[in-house]
C-alpha atoms as one frame of an Amber mdcrd trajectory, in Angstrom:
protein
   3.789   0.392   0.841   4.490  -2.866  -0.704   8.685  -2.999  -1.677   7.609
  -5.172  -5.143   7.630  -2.332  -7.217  11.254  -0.801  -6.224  12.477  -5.168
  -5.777  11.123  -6.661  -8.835  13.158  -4.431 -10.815  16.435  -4.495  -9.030
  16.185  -8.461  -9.014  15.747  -8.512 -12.497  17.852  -5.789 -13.818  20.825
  -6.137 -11.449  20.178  -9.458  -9.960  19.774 -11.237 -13.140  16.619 -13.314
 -11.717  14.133 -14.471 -14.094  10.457 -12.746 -13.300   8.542 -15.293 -11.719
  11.254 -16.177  -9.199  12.216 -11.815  -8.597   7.944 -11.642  -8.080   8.174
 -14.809  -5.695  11.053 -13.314  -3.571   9.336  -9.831  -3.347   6.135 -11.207
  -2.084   7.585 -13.216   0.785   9.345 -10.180   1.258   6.352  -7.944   1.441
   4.791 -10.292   3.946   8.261 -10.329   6.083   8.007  -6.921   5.778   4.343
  -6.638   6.905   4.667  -8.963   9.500   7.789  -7.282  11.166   6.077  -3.870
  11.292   2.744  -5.202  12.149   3.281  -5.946  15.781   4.595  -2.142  16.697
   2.037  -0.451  14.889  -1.066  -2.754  16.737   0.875  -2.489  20.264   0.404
   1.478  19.948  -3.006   1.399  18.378  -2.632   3.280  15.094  -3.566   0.186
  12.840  -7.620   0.346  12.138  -7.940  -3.777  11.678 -11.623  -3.049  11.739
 -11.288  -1.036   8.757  -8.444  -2.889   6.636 -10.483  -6.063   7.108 -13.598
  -4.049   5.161 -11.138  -2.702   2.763  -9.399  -5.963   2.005 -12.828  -7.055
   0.742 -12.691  -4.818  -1.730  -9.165  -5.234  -2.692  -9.130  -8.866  -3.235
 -12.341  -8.388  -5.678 -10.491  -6.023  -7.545  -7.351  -8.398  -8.026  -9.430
 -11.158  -8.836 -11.040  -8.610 -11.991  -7.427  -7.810 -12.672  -6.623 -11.202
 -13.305  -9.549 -11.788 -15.376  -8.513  -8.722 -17.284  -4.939  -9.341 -17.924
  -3.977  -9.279 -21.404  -6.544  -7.078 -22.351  -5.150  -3.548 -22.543  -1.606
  -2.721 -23.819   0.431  -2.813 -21.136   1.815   0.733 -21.764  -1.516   2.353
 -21.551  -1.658   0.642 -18.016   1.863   2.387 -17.060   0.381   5.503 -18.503
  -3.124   5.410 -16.576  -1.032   4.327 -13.421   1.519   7.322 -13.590  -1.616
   9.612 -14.246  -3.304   7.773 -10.480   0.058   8.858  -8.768  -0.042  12.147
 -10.103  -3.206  12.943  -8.856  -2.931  10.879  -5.775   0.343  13.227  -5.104
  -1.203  16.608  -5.559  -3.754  15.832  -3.784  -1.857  14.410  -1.006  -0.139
  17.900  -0.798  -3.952  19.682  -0.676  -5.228  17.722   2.037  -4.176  18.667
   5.722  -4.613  16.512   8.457  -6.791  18.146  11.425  -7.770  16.163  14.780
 -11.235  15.673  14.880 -13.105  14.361  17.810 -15.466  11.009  16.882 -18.307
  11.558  18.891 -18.952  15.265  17.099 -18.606  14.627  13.967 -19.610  11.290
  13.259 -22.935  10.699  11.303 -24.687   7.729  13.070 -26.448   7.156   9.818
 -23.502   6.213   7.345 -21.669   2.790   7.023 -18.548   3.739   8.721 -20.739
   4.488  12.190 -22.587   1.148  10.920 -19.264  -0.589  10.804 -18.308   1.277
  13.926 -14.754   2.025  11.966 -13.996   5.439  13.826 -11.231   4.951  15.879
  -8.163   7.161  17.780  -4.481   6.522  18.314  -1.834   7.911  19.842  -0.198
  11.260  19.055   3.337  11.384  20.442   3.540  14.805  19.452   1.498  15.578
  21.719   0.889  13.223  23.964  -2.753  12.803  23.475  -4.963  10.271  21.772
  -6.452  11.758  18.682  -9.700  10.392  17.551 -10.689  10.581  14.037 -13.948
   9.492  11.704 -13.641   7.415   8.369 -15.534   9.634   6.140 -16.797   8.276
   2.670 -16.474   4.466   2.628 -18.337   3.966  -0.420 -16.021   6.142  -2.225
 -12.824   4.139  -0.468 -14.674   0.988  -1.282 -14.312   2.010  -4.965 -10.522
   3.263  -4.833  -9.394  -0.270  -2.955 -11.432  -2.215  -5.744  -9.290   0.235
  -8.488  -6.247  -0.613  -6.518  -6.954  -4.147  -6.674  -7.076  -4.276 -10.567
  -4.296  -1.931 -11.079  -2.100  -4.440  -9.215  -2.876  -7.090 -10.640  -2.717
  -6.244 -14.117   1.304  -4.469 -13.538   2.050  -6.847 -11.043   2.583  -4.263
  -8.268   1.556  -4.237  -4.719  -1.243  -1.768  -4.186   0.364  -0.066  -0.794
   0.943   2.982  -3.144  -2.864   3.318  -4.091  -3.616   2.251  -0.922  -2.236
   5.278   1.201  -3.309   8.157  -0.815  -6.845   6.716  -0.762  -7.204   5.957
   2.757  -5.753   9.572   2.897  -7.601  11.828   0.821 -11.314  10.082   0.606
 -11.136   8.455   4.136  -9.332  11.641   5.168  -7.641   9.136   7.765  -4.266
  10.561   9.624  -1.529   9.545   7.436   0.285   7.548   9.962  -3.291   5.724
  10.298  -3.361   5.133   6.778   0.355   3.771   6.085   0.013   1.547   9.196
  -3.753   0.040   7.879  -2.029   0.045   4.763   0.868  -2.250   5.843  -1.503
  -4.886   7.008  -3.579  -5.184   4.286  -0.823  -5.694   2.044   0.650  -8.812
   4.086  -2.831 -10.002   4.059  -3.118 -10.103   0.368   0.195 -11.133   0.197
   0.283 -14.158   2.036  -2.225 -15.273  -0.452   0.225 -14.787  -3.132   2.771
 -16.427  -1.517   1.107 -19.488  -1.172   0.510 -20.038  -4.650   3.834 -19.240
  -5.608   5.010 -21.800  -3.175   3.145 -24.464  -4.432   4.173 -23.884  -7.734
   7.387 -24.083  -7.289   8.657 -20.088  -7.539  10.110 -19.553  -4.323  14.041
 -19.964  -4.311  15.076 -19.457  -1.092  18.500 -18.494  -1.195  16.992 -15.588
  -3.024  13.967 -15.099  -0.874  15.518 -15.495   2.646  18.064 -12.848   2.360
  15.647 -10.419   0.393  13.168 -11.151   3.022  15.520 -10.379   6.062  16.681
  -7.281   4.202  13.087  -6.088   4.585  12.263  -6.824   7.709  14.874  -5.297
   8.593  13.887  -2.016   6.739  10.161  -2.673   8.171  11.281  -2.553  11.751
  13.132   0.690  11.062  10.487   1.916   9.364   8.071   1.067  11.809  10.162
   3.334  14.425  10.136   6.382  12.211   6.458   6.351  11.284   6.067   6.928
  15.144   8.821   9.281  15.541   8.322  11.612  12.159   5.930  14.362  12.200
   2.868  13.630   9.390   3.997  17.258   7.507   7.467  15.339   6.836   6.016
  11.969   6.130   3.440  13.372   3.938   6.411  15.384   1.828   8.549  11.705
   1.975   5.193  10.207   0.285   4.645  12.758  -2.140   8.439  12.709  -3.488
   7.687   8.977  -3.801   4.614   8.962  -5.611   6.127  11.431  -8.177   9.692
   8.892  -8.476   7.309   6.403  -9.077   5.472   8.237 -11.561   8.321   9.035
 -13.762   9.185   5.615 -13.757   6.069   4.546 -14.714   6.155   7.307 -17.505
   9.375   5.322 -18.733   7.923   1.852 -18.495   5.454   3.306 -21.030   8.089
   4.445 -23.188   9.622   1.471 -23.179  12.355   2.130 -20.876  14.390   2.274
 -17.619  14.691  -0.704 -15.282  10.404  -0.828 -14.776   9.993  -2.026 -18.008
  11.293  -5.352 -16.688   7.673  -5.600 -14.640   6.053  -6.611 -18.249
């Protein structure tokens, strides 16, 4: 996931930073952070680049629509309708089990993920085989990545936590797939960002550089785990995460707790 929404608010709230420079120093961050765990994750073949490149599409469209949107809706009805997408996105998360599925089976020939030839494998160190799997219901992803895309724009938040759950549960992609995809994306998107913020003037680097080795610090630990965890544990970690960031959401909404600093 992208580290803005658990940075922006400890910047602001305990760092003091203003929110321009605390958004600044998260997004080099999430691209440190990207960057650092993208080079593990493609050297043992679970990221799908194939498939976050399609995705990204989508994404970017939807960030560009939350831009045009900001302003419009109260910003507590956002919190409210975001908590409500990582409710869902948790329980469902919990439903959904993860079963190997061989590509050349189960694959319809006929839909735009054989089009797009975005089925792919990766390796299992569980069990030391490589388990293929099929990207079921693109259209449907397609739509989720283009919600994720406005919902981050208009909080402010990386869209790694929409992201996941999406790739997860309408994809039905392994969820080591799906974090690892997810990662890239986000540092994609980022870099974007970053650029901007650059030019602009936003970036403080004694704020940034140390926030940004932090992270990829984290990311390269991170990046050892994913490999190392079983997906039954990593799916629980996710789901206690989704529901911490749901509360806090709730609170934003209310007008409190250290996420009401991200308006």
């Amino acid at each position: 996931m992208a580290s803005g929404i658990f940075i922006v608010p400890v910047l602001t709230l305990f760092g003091g930073l203003g929110f321009r420079t605390a958004v600044a120093a998260s997004i080099v961050s999430v691209i440190a952070c990207s960057s650092a765990s993208a080079a593990p994750f493609l050297r043992n073949g679970v990221t799908n680049i194939r498939l976050a490149l399609v995705l990204e599409v989508a994404t970017t469209l939807g960030a560009l629509t939350g831009v045009l949107l900001t302003g419009s809706l109260p910003v507590p009805v956002l919190y409210l309708l975001f908590a409500a997408v990582l409710a869902v996105s948790a329980w469902q998360m919990m439903a959904r089990r993860n079963k190997g599925a061989r590509t050349d089976e189960l694959a319809d020939p006929r839909d735009w993920s054989s089009q797009l030839q975005l089925h792919s494998g990766y390796p299992d160190p569980g069990s030391g085989y490589r388990r293929s799997y099929v990207v079921r219901r693109l259209p449907g992803g397609l739509a989720l990545m283009y919600g994720a895309g406005v919902l981050s724009a208009l909080l402010g938040i990386g869209s790694g936590v929409l992201k996941i759950p999406a790739m997860d549960t309408v994809l039905q992609l392994p969820l080591k797939v799906s974090s690892a995809t997810s990662n890239f994306m986000i540092g994609v998107t980022a870099a974007a960002s970053g650029a901007a913020y650059f030019f602009l003037g936003d970036i403080d680097p004694k704020i940034a550089g140390p926030v940004a080795l932090g992270s990829v610090l984290g990311a390269l630990l991170g990046a050892r785990l994913l490999m190392a965890i079983s997906a039954r544990w990593l799916r629980i970690l996710f789901v206690v995460t989704l529901v911490a960031l749901g509360v806090q959401m709730l609170l934003a909404a209310a007008g409190v707790g250290p996420t009401r600093h991200l308006v």
